[in-house]
VMD Tcl script that draws the C-alpha trace (Angstrom):
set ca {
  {42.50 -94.28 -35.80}
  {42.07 -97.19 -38.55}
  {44.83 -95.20 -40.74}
  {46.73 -95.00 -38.38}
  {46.70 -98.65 -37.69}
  {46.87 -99.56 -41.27}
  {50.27 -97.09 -41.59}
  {51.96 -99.13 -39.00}
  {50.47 -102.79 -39.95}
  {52.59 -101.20 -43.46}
  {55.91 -100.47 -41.66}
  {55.74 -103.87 -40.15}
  {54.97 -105.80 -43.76}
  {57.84 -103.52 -44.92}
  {60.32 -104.44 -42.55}
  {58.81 -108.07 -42.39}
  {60.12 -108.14 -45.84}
  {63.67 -106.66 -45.68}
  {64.05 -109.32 -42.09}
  {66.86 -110.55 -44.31}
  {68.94 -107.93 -43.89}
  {67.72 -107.08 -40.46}
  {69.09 -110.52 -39.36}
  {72.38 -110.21 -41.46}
  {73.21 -105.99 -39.52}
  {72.10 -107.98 -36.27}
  {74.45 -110.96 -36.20}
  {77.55 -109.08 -37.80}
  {76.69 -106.32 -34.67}
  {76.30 -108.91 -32.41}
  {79.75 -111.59 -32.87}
  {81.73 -107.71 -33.76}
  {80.85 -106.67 -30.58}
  {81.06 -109.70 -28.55}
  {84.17 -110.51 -29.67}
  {85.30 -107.28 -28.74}
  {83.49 -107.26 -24.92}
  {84.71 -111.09 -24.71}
  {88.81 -110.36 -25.48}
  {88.50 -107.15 -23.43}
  {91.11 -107.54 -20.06}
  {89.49 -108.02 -16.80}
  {90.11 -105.08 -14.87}
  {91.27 -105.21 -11.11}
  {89.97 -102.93 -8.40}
  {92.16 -101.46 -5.47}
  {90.75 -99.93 -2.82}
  {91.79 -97.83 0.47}
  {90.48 -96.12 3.33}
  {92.34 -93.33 5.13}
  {90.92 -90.94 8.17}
  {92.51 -87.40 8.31}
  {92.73 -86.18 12.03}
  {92.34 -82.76 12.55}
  {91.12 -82.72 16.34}
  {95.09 -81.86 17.88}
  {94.94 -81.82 21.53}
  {97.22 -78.85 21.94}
  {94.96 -76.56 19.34}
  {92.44 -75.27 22.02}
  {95.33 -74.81 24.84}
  {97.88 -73.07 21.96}
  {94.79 -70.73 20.82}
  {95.87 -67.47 20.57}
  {99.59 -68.17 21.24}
  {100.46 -69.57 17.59}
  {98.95 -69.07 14.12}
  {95.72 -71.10 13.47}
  {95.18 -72.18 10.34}
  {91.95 -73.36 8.09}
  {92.41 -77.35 8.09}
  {89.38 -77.88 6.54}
  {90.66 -75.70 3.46}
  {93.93 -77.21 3.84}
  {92.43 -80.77 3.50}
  {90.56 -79.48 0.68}
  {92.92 -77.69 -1.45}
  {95.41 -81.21 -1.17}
  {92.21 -82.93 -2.18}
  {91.47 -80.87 -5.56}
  {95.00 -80.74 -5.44}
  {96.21 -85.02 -5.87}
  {95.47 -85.63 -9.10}
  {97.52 -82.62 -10.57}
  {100.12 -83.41 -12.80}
  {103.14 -83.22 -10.49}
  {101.86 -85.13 -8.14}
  {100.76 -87.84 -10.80}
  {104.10 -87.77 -11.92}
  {105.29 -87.93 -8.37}
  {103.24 -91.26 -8.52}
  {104.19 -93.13 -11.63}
  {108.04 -92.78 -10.44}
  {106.51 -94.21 -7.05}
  {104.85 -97.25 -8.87}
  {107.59 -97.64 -11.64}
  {105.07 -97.07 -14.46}
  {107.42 -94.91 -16.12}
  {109.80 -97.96 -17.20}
  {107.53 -98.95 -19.68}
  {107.18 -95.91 -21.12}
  {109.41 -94.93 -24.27}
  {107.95 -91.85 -25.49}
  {106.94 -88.40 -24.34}
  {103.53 -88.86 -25.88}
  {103.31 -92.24 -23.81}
  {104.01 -90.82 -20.75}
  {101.25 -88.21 -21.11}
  {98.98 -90.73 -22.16}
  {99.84 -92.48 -19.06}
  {99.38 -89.20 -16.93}
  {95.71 -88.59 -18.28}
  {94.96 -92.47 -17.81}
  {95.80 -92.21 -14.20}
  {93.94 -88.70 -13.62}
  {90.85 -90.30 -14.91}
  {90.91 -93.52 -13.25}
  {92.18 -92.45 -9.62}
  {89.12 -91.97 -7.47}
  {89.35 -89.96 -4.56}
  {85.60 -89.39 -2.81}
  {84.78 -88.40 0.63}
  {81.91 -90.08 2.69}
  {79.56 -87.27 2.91}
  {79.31 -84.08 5.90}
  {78.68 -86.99 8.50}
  {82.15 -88.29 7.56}
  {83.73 -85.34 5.91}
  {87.52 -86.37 7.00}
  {87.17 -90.32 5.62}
  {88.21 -90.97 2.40}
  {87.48 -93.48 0.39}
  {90.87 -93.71 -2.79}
  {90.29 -96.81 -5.62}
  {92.33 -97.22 -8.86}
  {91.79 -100.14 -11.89}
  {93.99 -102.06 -13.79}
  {94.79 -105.24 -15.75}
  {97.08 -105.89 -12.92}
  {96.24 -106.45 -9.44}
  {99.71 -105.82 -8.53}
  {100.02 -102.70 -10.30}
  {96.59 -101.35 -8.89}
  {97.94 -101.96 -5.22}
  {101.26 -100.59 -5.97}
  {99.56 -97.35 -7.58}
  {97.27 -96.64 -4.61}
  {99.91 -97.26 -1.91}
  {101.85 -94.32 -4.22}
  {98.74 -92.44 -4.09}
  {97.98 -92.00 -0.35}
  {102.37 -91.83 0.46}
  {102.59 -88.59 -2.45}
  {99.33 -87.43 -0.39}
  {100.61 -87.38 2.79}
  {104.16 -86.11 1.81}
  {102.47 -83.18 -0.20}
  {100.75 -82.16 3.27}
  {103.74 -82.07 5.77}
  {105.46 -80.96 3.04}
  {103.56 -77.92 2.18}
  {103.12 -77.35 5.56}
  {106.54 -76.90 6.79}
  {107.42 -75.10 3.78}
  {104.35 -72.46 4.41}
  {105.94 -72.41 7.99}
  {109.21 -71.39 6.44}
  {107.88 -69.05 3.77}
  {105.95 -67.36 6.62}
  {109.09 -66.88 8.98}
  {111.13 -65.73 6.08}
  {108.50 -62.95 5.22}
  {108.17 -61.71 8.75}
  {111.54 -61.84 9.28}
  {112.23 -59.73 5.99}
  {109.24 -57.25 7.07}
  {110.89 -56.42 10.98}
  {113.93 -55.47 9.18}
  {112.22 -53.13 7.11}
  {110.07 -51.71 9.70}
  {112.94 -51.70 12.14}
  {114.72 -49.42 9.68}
  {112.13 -47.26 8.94}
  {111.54 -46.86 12.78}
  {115.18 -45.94 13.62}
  {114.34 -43.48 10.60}
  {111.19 -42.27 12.34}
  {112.82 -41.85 15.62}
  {115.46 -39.74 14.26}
  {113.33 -37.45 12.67}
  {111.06 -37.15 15.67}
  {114.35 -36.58 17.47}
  {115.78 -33.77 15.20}
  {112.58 -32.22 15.15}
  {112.45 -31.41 18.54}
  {115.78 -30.13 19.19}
  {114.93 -27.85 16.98}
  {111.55 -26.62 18.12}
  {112.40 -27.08 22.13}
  {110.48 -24.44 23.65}
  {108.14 -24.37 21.06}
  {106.50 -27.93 21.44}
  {103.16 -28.77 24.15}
  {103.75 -29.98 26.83}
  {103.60 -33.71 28.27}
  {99.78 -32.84 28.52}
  {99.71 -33.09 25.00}
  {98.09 -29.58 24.51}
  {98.10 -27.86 21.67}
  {98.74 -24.29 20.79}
  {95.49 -22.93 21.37}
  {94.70 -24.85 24.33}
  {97.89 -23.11 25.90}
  {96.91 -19.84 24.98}
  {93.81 -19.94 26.68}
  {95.67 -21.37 30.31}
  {98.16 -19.13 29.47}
  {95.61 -16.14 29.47}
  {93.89 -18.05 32.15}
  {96.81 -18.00 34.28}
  {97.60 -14.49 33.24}
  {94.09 -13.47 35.15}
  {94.15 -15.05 37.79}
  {97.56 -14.23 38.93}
  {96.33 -10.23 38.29}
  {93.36 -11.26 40.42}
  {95.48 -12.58 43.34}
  {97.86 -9.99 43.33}
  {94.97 -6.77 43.28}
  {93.62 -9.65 46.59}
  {97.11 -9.42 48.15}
  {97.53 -5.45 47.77}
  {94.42 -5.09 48.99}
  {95.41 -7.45 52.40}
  {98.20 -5.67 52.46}
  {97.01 -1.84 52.54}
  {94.07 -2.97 55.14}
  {97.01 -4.71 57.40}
  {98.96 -1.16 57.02}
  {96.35 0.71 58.21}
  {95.35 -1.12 61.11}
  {99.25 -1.01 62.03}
  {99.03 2.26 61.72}
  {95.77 2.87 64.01}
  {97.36 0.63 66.67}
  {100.47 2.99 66.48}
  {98.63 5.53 67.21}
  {96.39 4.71 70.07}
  {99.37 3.37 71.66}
  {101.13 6.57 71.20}
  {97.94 8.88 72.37}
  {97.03 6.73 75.71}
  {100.54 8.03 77.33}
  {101.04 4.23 79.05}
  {103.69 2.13 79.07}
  {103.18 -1.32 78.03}
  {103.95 -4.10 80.22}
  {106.87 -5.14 78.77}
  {107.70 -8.76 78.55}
  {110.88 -10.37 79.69}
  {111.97 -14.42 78.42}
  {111.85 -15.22 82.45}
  {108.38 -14.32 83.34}
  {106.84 -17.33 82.52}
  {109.19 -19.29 83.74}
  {109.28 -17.61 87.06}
  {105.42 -18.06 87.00}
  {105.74 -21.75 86.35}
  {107.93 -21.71 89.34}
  {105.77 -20.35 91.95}
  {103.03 -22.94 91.05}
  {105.33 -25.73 91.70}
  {106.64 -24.11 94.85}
  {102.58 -23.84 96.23}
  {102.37 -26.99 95.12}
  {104.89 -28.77 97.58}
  {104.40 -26.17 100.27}
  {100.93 -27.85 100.36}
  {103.10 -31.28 101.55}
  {106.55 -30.19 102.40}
  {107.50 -27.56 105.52}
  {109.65 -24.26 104.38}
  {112.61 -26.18 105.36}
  {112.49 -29.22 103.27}
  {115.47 -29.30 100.61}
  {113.24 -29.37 97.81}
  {111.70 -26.54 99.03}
  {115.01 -24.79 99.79}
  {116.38 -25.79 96.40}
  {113.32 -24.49 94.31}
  {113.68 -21.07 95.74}
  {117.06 -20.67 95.54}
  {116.27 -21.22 91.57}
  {113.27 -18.96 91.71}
  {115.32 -16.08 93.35}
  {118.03 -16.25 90.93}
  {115.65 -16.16 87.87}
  {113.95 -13.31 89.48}
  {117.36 -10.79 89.52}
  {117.84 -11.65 86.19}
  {114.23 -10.81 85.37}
  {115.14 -7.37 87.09}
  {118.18 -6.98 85.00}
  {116.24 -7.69 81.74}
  {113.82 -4.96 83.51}
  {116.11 -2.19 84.09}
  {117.80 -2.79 80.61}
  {114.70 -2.64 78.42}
  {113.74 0.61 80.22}
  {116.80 2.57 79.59}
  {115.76 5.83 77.93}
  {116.81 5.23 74.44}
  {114.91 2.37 74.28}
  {112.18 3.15 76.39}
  {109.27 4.29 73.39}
  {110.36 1.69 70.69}
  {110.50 -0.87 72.97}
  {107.25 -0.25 74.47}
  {105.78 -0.43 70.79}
  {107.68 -3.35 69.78}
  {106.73 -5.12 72.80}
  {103.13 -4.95 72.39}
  {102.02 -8.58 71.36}
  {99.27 -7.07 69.19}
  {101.54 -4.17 67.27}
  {103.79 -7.55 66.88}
  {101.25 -9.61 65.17}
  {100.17 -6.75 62.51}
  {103.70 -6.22 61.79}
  {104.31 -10.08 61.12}
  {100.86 -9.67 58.84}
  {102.32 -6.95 57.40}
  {105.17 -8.68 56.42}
  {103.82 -11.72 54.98}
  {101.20 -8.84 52.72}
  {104.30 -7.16 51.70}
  {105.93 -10.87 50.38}
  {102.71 -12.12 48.80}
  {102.74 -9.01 47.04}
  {106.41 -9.22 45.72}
  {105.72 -12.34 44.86}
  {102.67 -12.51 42.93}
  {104.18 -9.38 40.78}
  {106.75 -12.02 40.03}
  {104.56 -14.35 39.23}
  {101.79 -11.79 36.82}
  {105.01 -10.45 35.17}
  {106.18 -14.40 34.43}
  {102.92 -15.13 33.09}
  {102.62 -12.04 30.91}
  {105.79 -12.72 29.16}
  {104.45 -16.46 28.38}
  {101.23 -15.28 27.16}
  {102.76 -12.20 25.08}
  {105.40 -14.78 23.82}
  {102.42 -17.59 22.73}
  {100.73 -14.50 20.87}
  {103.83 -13.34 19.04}
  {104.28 -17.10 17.71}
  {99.98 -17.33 16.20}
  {101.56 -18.70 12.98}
  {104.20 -20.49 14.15}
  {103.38 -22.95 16.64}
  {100.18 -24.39 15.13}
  {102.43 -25.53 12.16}
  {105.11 -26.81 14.71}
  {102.38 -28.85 16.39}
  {100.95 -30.34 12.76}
  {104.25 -31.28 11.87}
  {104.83 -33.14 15.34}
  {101.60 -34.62 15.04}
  {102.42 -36.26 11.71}
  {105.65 -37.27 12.79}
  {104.42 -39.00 16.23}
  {101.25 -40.40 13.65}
  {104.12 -41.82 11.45}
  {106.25 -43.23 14.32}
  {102.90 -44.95 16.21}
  {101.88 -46.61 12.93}
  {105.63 -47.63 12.25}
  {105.89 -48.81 16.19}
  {102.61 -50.94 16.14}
  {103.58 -52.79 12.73}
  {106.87 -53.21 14.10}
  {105.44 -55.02 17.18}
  {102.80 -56.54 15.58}
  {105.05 -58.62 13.40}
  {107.14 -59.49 16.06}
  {104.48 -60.89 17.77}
  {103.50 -62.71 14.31}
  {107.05 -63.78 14.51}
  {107.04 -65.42 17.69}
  {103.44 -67.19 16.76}
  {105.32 -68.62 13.91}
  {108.09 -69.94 15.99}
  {105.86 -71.39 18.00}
  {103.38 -73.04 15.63}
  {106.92 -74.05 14.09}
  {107.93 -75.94 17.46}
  {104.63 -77.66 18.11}
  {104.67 -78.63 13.83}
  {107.80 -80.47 14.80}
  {106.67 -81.81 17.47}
  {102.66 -82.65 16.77}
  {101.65 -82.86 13.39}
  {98.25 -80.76 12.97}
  {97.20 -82.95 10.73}
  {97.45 -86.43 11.21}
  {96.75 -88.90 8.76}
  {95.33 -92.66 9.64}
  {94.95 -95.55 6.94}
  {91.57 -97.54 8.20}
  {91.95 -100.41 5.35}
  {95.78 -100.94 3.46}
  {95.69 -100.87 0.05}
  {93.87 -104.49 -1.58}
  {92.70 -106.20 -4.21}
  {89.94 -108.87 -4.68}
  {90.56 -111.51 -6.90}
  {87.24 -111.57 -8.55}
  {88.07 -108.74 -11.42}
  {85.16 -105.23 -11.37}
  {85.07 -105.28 -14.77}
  {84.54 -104.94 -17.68}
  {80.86 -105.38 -17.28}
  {80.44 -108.12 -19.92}
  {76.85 -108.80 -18.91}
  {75.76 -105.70 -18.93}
  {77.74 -104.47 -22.45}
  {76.36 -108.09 -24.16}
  {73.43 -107.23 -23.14}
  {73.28 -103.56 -24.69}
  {75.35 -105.30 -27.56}
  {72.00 -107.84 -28.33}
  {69.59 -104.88 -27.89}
  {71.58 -102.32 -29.49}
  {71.84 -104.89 -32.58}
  {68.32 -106.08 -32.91}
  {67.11 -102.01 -32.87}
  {70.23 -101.31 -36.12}
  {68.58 -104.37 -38.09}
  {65.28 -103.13 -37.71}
  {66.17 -99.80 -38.35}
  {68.28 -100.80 -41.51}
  {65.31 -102.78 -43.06}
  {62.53 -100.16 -42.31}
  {65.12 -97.83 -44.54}
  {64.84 -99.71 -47.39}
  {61.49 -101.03 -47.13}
  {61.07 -96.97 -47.48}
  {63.91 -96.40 -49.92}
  {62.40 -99.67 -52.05}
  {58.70 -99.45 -50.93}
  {56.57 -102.93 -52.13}
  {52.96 -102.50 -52.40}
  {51.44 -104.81 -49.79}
  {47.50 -103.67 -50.10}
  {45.34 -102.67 -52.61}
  {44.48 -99.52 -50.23}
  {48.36 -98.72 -50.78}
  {47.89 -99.12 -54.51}
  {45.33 -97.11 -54.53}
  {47.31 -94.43 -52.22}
  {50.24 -94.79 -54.52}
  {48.39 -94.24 -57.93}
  {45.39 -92.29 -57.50}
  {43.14 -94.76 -59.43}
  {40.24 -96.96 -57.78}
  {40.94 -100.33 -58.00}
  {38.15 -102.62 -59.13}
  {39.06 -106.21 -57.10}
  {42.06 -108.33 -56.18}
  {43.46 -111.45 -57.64}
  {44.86 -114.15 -54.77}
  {48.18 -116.17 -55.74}
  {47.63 -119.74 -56.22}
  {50.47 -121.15 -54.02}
  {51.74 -124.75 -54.83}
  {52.78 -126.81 -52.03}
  {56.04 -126.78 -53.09}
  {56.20 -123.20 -52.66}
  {54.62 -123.23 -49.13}
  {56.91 -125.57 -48.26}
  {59.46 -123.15 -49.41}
  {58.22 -120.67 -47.49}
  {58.01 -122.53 -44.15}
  {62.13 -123.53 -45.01}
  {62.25 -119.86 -44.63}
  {60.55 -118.94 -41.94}
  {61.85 -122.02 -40.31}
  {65.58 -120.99 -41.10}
  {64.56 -117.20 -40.04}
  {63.21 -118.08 -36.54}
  {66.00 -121.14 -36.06}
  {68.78 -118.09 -36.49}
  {66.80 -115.91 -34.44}
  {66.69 -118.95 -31.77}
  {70.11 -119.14 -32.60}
  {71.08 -115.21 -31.49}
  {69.72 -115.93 -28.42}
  {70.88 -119.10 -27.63}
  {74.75 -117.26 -28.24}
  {73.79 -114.69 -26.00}
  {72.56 -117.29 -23.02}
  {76.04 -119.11 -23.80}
  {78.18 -115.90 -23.23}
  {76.01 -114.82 -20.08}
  {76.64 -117.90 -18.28}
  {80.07 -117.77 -18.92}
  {80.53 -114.69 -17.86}
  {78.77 -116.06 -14.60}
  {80.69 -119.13 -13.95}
  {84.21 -117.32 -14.42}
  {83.40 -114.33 -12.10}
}
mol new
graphics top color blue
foreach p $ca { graphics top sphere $p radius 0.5 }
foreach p [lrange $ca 0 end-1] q [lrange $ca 1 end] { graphics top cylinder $p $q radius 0.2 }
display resetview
């Protein structure tokens, strides 16, 4: 630890005696770079607040009826966007800046000053959408005029880009209809062609294909063969008991009662006529009237009588007659044209079912090829519709842009400057001048007290050499040398003083004019 303290007590002596030149570094550091911090131009601050609405009344009740858009991104892309070089541009025309510039080289120079010096912050999540815009200069004026540039480029650059994404959009939708309308009409013709040449040989409305129609067809096939052997058999059974009626009426020898149109009528009558003889006398005019009626339907009953028992119509009349022979026969009849008709209807059936088999390798490609074509035309149709119902969103998000901006833009504090200047920050740059040029003297005199070392102890000497050393001899100093020495020291510490009393000057200076 004692070495340790003895290497260091060395530095110091060292640099203790190159102070000369530590003093010299520190005030030529010091008045170079005070005079520089001292003639440097105040700089002016400008400062703005703006508030970007994006809570629009009509988004919740348009939702779904026009194209939403990402404001948040929006806001955010113009953001990262400001500061690009055509809208820098945009605001050096705005501020006149450019009339003092003579060169191409100038004017860039100008561009990257501006880029670096606009500030454009936001005030956190809390206060995402408030914006907080500041810009220095030499001259107030020109640091108002520049800001007021700044938030007029932003707020041009977002109703601009927003009515011309409304216009790009319509342009591309309208471009994409008439290509899908076109390849529609295209689709719908082919569709069209294609089935007036395969009619007959498409499924039906049901949509079923080829070998779900070959099994109703064979299905159908079946069960018509099924109902007609059912209606044979009705109809044989209905024959034969036709037949056994036939002859039991033929074998019993009677004659049926045979039936006239008049005998219920005439039966009808007598009821009535018992009827009012219970209230009337025989020789009431109702009564008088009714039988007159009832005797002349009776003689024609007898005529019908006598007529339907000539002789050559006695026996088939009889049979024909009977109500139950006439009931069979009506069966029969109905047998016979279920019969005809289901034969019909098994032959029809046949002939589709045969046909479907003949055409195994036909119709299954017929079908594939319609299916692609109707895949074609649905994906066609529902692009087709589903731009123009992207169309009509666009015309109506264009109607309520024109109407209600989306985004609407509110400037909480104007454009202003203070008068007291922001900087430069001569206190603080003095100060890291003063400290900055004690540390290079010191450092510059502990070089050469190590470049040019001066034994200071005989423990150095005997460091340096490698020899013991017997003793020390003291200097003798005269008082005319200590008082030489104190001049020194004196002058030293009174330019030391000196440095700092500079430095207190400038500081309150600096104070008194801010």
């Amino acid at each position: 630890m004692q070495d340790v303290v003895d290497q260091i007590v060395g530095y110091l002596k060292g640099i203790w005696n190159k102070r000369w030149y530590a003093m010299l570094i520190a005030w030529l550091f010091c008045f170079f770079g005070w005079g520089i911090i001292f003639v440097l131009p105040d700089q002016y601050e400008s400062r703005a607040k703006i508030f970007i609405d994006t809570q629009s009344l009509l988004k919740p009740l348009l939702k779904g009826l026009t194209i939403q858009t990402n404001v948040d991104q929006q806001i955010n892309l113009m953001v990262r966007t400001l500061l690009a070089r055509p809208n820098v541009e945009k605001i050096i025309r705005l501020s006149d800046l450019d009339l003092d510039v003579n060169t191409d080289d100038e004017f860039d120079e100008l561009v990257k000053h501006l880029q670096k010096k606009i500030n454009f912050a936001s005030h956190g999540r809390k206060n995402k959408n408030i914006y907080d815009l500041s810009y220095q200069n030499t001259s107030p004026e020109v640091a108002q005029i520049v800001l007021q540039s700044v938030i007029t480029v932003f707020i041009e650059n977002s109703i601009g880009e927003s009515k011309e994404d409304t216009i790009s959009a319509r342009k591309f939708l309208t471009s994409q209809i008439k290509e899908y309308e076109q390849r529609l009409s295209e689709s719908e013709n082919r569709l069209k062609d294609f089935k007036q040449k395969n009619m007959g040989m498409l499924p039906a409305s049901g949509g079923m294909d080829y070998y779900a129609r070959m099994e109703q067809a064979k299905n159908n096939f079946e069960e018509s063969k099924l109902s007609l052997k059912e209606a044979e058999k009705r109809q044989a059974a209905t024959e034969k008991e036709l037949n056994n009626i036939i002859q039991v009426l033929k074998s019993s020898g009677r004659e049926v009662q045979i039936i006239t149109p008049y005998d219920e009528r005439i039966n009808d009558l007598h009821r009535e006529l018992d009827k009012m003889l219970l209230n009337y006398t025989d020789q009431h005019p109702d009564v008088l009237a009714l039988r007159r009626v009832l005797k002349s339907l009776q003689k024609k009953q007898q005529d019908a009588l006598v007529e339907l028992k000539s002789e050559e119509h006695s026996a088939k009349n009889n049979l024909e007659l009977n109500p139950v022979y006439q009931e069979l026969k009506i069966n029969l009849g109905t047998a016979t044209a279920d019969v005809e008709s289901l034969k019909v209807r098994v032959t029809e059936h046949k002939q589709r079912y045969e046909k479907l088999q003949r055409l195994v390798n036909t119709i299954p490609e017929i079908e594939a090829q319609l299916t692609a074509l109707n895949r074609d035309y649905k994906i066609t149709k529902s692009k087709y519709e589903e731009f123009l119902d992207r169309r009509e969103s666009a015309s109506i998000s264009e109607s309520v842009d024109q109407t209600t901006e989306s985004i609407q833009f509110k400037v909480i504090e104007s454009p202003r400057v203070e008068n007291i200047p922001v900087g430069p920050k001569r206190i603080l740059l003095s100060s890291a001048v003063l400290l900055i040029s004690l540390s290079l003297g010191v450092g510059f005199a502990f070089l050469l007290s190590q470049l040019k070392p001066v034994v200071m102890s005989s423990k150095q000497m005997m460091e340096v050499t490698n020899l013991p050393v017997l003793g020390t001899v003291s200097a003798v100093v005269s008082p005319a040398q200590r008082r030489r020495r104190f001049l020194l020291i004196f002058s030293y510490l009174s330019l030391l003083i000196a440095l700092f009393v500079i430095f207190g000057l400038l500081m309150g200076w600096y104070i008194i004019a801010n």
